[in-house]
Residue frames as a rotation matrix with the C-alpha (Angstrom) as fourth column:
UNK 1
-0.179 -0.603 -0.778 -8.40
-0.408 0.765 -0.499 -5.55
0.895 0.228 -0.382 8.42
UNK 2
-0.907 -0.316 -0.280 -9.16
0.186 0.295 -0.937 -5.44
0.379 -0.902 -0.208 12.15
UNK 3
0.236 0.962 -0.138 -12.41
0.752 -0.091 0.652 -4.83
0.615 -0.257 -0.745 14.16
UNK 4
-0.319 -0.298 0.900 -11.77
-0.041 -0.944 -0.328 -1.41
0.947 -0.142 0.288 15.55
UNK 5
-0.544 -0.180 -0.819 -11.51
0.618 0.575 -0.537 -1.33
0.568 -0.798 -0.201 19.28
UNK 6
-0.368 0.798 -0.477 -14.28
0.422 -0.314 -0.851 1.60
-0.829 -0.514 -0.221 19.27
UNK 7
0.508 0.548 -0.664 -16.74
-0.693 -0.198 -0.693 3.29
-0.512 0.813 0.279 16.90
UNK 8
0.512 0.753 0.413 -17.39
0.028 0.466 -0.884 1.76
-0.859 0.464 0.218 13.62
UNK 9
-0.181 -0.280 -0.943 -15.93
-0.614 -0.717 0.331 1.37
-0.769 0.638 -0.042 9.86
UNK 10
0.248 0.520 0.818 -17.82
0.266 0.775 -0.573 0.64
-0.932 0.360 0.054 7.20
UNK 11
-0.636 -0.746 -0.198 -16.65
-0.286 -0.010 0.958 -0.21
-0.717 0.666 -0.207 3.71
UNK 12
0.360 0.810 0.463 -18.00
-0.411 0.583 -0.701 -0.20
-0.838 0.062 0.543 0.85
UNK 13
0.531 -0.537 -0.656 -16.65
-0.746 0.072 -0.663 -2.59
0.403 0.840 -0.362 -2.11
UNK 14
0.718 -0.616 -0.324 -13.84
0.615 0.779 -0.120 -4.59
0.326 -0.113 0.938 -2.68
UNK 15
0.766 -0.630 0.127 -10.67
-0.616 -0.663 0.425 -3.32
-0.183 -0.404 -0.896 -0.04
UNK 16
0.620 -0.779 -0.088 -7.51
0.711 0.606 -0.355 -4.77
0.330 0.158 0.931 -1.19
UNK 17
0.851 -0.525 -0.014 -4.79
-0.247 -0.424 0.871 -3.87
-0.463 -0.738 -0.490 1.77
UNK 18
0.233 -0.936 -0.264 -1.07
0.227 0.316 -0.921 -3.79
0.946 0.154 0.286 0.74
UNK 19
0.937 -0.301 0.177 0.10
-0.261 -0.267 0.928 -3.79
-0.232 -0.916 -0.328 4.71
UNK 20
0.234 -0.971 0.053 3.48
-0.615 -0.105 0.781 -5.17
-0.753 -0.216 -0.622 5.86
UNK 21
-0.057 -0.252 -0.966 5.57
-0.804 0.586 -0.106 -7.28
0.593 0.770 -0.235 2.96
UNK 22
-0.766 -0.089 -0.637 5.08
-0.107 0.994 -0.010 -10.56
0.634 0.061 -0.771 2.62
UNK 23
-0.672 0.547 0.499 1.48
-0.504 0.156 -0.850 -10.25
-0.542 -0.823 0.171 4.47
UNK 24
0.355 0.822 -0.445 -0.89
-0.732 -0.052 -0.679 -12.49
-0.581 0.567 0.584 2.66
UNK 25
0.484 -0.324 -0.813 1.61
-0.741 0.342 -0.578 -14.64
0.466 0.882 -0.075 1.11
UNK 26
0.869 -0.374 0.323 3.00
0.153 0.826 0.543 -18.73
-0.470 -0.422 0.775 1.80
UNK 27
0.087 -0.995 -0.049 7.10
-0.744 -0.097 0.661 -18.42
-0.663 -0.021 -0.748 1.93
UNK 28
-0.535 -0.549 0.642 7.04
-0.060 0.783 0.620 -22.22
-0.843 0.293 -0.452 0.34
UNK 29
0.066 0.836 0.545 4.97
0.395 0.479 -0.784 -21.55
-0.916 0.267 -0.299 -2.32
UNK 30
-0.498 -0.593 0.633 6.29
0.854 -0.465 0.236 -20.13
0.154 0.658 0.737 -6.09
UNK 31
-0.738 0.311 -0.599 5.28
0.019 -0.877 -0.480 -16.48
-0.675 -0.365 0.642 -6.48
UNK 32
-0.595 0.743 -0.307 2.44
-0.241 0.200 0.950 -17.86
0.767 0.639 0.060 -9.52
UNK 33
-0.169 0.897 -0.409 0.73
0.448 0.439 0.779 -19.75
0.878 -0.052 -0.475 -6.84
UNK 34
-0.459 0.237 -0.856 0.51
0.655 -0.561 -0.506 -16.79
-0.600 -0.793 0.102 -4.48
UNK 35
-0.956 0.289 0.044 -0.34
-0.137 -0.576 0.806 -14.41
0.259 0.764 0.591 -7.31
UNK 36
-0.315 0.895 -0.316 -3.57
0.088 0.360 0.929 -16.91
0.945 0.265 -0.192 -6.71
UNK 37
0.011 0.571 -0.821 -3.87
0.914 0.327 0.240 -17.25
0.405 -0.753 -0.518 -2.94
UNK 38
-0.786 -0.416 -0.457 -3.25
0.463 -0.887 0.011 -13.50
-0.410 -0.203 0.889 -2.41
UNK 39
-0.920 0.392 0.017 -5.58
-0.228 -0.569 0.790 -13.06
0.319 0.723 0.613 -4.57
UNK 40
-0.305 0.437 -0.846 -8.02
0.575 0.793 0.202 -15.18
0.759 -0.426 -0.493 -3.13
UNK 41
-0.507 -0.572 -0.645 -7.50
0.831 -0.123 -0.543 -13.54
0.231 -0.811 0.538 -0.13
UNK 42
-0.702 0.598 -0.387 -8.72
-0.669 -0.740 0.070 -9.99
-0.245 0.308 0.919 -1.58
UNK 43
-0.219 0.748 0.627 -11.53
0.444 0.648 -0.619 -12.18
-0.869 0.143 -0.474 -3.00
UNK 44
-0.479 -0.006 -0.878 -10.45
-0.878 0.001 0.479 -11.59
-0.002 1.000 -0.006 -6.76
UNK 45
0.733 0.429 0.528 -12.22
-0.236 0.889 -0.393 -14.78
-0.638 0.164 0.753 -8.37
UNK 46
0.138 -0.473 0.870 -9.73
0.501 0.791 0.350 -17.30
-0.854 0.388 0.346 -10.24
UNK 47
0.602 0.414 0.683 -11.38
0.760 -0.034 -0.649 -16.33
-0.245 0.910 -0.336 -13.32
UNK 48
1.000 0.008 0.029 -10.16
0.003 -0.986 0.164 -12.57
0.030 -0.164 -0.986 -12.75
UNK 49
0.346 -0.934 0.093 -6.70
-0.374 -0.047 0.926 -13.42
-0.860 -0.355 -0.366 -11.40
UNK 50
0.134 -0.251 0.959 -6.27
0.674 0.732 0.098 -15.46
-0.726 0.633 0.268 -14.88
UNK 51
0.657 0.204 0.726 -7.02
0.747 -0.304 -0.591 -12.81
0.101 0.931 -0.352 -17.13
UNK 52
0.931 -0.322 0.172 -5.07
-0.354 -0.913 0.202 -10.18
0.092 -0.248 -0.964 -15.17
UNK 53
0.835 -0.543 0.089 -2.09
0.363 0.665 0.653 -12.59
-0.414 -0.512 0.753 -14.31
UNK 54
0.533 -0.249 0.808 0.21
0.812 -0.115 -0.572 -11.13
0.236 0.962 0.140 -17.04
UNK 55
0.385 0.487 0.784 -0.62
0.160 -0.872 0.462 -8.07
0.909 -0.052 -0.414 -16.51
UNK 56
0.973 -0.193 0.123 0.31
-0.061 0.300 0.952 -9.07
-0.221 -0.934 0.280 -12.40
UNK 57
0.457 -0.885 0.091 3.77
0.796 0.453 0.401 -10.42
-0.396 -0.110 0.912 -13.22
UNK 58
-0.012 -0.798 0.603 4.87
0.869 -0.306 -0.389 -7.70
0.495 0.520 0.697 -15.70
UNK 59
0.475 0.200 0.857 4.16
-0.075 -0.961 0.265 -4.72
0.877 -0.190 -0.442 -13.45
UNK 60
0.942 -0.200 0.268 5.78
-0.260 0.062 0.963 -6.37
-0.210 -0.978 0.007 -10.76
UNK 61
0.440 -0.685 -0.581 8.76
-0.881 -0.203 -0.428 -7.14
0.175 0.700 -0.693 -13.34
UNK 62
0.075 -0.294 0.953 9.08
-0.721 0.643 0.256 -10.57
-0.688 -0.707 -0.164 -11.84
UNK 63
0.546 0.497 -0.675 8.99
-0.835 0.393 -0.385 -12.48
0.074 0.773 0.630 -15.03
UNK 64
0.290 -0.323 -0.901 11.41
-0.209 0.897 -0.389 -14.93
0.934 0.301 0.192 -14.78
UNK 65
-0.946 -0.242 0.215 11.43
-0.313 0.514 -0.798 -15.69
0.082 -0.823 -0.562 -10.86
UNK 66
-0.152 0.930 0.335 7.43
-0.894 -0.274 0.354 -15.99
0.421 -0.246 0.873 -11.04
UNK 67
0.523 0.167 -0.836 8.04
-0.273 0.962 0.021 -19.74
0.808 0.217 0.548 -10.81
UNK 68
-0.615 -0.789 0.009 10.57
-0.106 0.071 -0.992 -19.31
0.781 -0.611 -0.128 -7.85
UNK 69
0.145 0.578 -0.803 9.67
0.824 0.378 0.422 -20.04
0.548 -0.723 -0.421 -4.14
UNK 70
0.896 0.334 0.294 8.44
0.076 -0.767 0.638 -16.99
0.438 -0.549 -0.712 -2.10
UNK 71
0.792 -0.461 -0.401 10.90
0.486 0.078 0.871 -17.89
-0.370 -0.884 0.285 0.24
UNK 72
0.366 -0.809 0.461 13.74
0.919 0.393 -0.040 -17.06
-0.148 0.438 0.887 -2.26
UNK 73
0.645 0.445 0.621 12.27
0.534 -0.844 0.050 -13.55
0.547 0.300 -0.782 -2.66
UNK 74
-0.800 -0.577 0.166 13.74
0.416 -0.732 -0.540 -10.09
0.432 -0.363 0.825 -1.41
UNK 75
-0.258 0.709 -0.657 11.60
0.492 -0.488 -0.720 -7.90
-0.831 -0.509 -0.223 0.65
UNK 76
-0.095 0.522 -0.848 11.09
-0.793 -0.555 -0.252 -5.51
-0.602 0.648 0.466 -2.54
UNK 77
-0.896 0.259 -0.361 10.16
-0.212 0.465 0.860 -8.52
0.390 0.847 -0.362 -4.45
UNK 78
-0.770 0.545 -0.331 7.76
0.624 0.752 -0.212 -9.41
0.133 -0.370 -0.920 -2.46
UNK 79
-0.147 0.683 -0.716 6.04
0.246 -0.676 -0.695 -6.14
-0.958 -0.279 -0.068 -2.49
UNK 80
-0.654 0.277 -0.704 6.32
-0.755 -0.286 0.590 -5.34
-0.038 0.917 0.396 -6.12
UNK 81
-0.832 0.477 -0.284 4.02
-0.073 0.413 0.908 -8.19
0.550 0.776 -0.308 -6.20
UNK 82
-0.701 0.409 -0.584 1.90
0.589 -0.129 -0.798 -7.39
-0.402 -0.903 -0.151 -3.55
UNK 83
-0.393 0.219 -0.893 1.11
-0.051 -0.975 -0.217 -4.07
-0.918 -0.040 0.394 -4.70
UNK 84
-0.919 0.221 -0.327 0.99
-0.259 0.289 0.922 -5.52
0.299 0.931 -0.208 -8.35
UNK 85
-0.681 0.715 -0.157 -1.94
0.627 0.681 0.378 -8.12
0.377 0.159 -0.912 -7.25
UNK 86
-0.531 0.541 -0.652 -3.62
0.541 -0.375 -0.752 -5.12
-0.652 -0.752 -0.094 -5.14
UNK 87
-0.143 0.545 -0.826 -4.24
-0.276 -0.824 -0.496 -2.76
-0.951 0.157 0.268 -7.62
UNK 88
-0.766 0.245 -0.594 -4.91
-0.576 0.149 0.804 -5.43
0.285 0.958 0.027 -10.58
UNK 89
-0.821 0.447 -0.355 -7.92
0.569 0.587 -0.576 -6.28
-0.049 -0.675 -0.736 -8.13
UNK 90
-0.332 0.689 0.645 -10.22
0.150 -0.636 0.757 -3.60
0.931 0.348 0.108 -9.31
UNK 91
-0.620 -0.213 -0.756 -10.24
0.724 0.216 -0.655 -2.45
0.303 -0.953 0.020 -5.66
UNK 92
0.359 0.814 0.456 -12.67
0.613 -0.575 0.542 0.16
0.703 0.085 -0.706 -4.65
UNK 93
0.896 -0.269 0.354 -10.64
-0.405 -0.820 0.403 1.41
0.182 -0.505 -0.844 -1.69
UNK 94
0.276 -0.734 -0.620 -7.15
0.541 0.652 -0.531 0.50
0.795 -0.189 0.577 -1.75
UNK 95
0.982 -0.017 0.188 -5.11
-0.176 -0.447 0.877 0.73
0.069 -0.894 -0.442 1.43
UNK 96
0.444 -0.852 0.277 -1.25
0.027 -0.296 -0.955 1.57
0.896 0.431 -0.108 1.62
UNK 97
0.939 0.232 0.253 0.85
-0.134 -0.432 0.892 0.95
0.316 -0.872 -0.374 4.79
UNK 98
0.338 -0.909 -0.243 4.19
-0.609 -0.408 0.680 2.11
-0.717 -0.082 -0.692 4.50
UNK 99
0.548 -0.014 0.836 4.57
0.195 0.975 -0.111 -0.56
-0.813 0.224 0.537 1.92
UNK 100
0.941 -0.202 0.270 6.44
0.189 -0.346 -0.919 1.64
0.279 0.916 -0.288 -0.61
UNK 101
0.643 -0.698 0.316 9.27
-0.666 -0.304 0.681 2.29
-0.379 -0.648 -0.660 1.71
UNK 102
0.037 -0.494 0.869 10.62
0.347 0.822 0.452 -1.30
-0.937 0.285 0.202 0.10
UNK 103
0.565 -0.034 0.824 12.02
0.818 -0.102 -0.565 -1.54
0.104 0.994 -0.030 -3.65
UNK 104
-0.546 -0.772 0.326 14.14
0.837 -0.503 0.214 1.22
-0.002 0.390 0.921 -5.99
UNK 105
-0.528 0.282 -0.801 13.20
-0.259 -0.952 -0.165 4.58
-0.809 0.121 0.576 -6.78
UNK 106
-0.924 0.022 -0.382 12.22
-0.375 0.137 0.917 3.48
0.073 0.990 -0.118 -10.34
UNK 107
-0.745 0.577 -0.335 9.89
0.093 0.587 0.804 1.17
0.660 0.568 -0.491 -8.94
UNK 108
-0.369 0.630 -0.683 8.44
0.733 -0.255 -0.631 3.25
-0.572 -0.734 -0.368 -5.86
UNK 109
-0.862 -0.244 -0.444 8.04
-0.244 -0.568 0.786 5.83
-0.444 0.786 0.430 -9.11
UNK 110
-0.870 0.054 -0.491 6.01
-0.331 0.673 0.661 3.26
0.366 0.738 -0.567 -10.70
UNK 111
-0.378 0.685 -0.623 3.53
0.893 0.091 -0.441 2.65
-0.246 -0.722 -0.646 -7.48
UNK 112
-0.558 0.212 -0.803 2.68
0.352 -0.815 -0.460 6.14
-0.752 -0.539 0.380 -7.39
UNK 113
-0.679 0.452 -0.579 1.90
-0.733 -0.377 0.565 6.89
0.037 0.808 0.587 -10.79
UNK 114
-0.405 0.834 -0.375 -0.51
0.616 0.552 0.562 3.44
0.676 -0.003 -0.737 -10.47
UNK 115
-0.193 0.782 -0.592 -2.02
0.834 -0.188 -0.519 5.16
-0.517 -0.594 -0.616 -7.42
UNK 116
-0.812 0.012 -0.584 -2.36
-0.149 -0.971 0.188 8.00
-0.565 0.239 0.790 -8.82
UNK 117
-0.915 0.214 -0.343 -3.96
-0.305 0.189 0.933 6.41
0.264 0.958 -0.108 -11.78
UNK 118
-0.593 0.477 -0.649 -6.24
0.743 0.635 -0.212 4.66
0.311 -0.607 -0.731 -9.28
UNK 119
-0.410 0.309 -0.858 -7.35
0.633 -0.581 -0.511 7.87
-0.657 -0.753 0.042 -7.65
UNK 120
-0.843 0.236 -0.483 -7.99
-0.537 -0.342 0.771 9.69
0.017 0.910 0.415 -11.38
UNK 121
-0.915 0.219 -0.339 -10.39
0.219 0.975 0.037 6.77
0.339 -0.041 -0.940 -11.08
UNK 122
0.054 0.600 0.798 -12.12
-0.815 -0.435 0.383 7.96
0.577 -0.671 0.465 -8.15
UNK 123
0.368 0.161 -0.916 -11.24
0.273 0.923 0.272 5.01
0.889 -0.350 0.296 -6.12
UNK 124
0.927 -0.080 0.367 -10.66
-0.343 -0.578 0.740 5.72
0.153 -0.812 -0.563 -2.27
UNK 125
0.199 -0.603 -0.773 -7.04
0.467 0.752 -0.466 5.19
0.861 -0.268 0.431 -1.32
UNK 126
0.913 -0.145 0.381 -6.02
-0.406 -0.384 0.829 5.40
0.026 -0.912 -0.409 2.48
UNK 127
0.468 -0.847 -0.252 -2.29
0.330 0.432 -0.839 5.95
0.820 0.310 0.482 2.33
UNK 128
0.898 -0.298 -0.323 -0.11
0.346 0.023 0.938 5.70
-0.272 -0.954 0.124 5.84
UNK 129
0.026 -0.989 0.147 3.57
0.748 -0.078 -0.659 6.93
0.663 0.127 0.738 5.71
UNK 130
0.587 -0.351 -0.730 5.80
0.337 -0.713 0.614 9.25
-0.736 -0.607 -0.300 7.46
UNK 131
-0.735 -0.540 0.410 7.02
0.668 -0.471 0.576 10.29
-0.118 0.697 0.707 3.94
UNK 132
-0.214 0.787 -0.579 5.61
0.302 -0.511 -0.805 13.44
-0.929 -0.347 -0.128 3.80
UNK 133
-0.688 -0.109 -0.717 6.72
-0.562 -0.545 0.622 14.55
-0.459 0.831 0.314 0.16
UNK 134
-0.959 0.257 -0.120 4.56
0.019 0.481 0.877 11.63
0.284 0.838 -0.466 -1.08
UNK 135
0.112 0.976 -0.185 1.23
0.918 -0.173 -0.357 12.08
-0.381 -0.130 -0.916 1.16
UNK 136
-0.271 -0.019 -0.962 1.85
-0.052 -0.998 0.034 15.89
-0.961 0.060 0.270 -0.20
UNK 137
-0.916 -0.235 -0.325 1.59
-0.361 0.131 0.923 14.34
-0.174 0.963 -0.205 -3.78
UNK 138
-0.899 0.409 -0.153 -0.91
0.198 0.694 0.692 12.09
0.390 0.593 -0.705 -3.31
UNK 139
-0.417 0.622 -0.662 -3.17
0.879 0.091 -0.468 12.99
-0.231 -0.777 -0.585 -0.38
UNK 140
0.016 0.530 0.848 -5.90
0.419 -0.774 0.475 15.77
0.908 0.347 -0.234 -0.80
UNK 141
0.582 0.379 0.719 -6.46
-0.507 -0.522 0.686 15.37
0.636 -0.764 -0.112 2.81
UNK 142
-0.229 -0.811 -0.538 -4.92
-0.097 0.569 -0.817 14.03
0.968 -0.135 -0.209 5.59
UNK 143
0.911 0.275 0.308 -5.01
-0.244 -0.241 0.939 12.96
0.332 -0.931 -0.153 9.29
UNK 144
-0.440 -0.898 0.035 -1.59
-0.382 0.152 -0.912 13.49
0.813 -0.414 -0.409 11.56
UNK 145
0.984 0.168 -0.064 -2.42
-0.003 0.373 0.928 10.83
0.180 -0.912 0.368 14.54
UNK 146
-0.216 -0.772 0.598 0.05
-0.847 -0.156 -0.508 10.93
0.485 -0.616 -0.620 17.62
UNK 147
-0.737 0.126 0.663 -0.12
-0.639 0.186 -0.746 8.15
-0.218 -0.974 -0.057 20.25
UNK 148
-0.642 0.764 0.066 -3.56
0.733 0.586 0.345 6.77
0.225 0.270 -0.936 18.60
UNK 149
0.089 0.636 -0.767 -5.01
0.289 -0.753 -0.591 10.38
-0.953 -0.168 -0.251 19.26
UNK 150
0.286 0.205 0.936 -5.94
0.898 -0.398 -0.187 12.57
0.335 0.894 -0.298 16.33
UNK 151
-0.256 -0.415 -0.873 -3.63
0.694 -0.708 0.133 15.52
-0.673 -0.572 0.470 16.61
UNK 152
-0.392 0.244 -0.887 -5.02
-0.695 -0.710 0.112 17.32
-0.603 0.660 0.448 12.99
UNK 153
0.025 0.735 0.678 -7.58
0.509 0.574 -0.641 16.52
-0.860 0.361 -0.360 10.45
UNK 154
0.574 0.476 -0.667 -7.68
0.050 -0.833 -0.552 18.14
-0.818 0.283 -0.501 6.87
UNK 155
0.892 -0.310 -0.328 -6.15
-0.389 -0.157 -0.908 19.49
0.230 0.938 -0.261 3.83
UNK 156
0.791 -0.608 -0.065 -2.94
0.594 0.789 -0.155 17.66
0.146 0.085 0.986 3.21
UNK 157
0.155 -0.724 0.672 -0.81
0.422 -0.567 -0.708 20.62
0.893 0.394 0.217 3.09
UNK 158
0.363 0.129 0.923 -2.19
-0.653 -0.672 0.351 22.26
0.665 -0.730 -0.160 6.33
UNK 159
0.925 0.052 0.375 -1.76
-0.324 0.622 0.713 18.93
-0.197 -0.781 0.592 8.52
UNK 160
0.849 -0.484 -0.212 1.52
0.497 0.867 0.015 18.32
0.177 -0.118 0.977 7.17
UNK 161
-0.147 -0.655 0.741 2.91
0.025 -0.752 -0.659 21.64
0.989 -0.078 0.127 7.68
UNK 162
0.650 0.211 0.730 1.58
-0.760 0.175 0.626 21.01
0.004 -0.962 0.274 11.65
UNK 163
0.922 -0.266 -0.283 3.49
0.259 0.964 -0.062 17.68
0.289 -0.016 0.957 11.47
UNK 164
0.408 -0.891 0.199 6.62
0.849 0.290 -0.442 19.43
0.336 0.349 0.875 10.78
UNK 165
0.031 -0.162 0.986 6.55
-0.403 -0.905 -0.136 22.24
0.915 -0.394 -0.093 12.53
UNK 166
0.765 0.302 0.568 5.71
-0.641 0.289 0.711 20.16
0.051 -0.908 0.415 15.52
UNK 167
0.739 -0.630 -0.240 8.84
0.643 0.765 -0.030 17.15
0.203 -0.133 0.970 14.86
UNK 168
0.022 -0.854 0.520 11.27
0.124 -0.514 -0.849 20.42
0.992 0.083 0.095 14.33
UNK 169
0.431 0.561 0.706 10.18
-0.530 -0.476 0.702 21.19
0.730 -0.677 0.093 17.90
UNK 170
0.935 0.347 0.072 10.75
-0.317 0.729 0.607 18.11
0.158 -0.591 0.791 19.16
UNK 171
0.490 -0.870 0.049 14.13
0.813 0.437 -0.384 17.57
0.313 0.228 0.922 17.57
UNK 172
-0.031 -0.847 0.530 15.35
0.278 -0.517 -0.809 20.75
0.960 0.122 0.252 19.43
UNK 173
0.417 0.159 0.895 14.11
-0.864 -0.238 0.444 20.27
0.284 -0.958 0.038 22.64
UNK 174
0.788 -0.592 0.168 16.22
0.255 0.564 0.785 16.96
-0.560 -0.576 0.596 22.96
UNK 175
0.364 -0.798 0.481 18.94
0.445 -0.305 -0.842 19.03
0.818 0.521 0.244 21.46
UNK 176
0.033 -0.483 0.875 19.11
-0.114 -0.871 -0.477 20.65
0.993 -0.084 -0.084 24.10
């Protein structure tokens, strides 16, 4: 999304980012004609966003505000359709930052099983959180950065059992 302030990352494909809510999207505009410039954005073509549009609204369960102005949205409305238009983008690597944190259980439920589905796929997804139970679900591997340092690299299980062993630490040395 950014030019990396050293070394190098190259992508191939189509990356459709779900970052913070409501990135990517005009407040005064209904949530149909974001559906399009959101799309856009990822560089879905028109064509694409037409056939999938449906498809877009009912996974994001928005049917009968689609016509409504952004602005009117909640914060988990605005991601359910985020996340909707990402991953009906036929994304090759899809990228996840904290963006599930927003919305019900039902429908953070509902994300996961799509990534999942996504990753069954073989599509690359690079998911951020500080929820570990769900990088434990989803993540083969993992990296635990600190600071902007890399504090562990690796299996998902090993780097998040370092995570937590290291926060318990932390949380009893300002116990005390």
């Amino acid at each position: 999304v950014l030019r990396p302030d050293r070394g190098r990352v190259a992508v191939e494909g189509r990356l459709c980012p779900l970052l913070e809510v409501g990135t990517g999207f005009e407040p005064e505009l209904s949530g149909r004609d974001n559906v399009f410039l959101n799309g856009a954005v990822l560089g879905i073509k028109k064509a694409d966003l037409q056939k999938r549009f449906d498809d877009i609204v009912d996974f994001a369960e928005l049917d009968e505000f689609i016509d409504t102005p952004l602005k009117h949205y909640s914060s988990g409305m605005k991601m359910r359709l985020g996340f909707s238009i990402a991953i009906h983008g036929d994304p090759d690597v899809l990228l996840v930052d904290e963006a599930l944190s927003v919305g019900d259980r039902a429908f953070q439920a509902k994300c996961l099983d799509a990534i999942a589905r996504l990753k069954e796929r073989g599509i690359t997804i690079l998911f951020v959180s500080h929820a570990m139970d769900t990088v434990k679900h989803l993540c083969s591997s993992a990296i635990w950065l600190h600071h902007g340092e890399t504090r562990a690299l690796g299996d998902a299980s090993t780097v998040i059992n370092g995570y937590l062993k290291e926060s318990d630490r932390r949380e009893k040395a300002q116990m005390e």
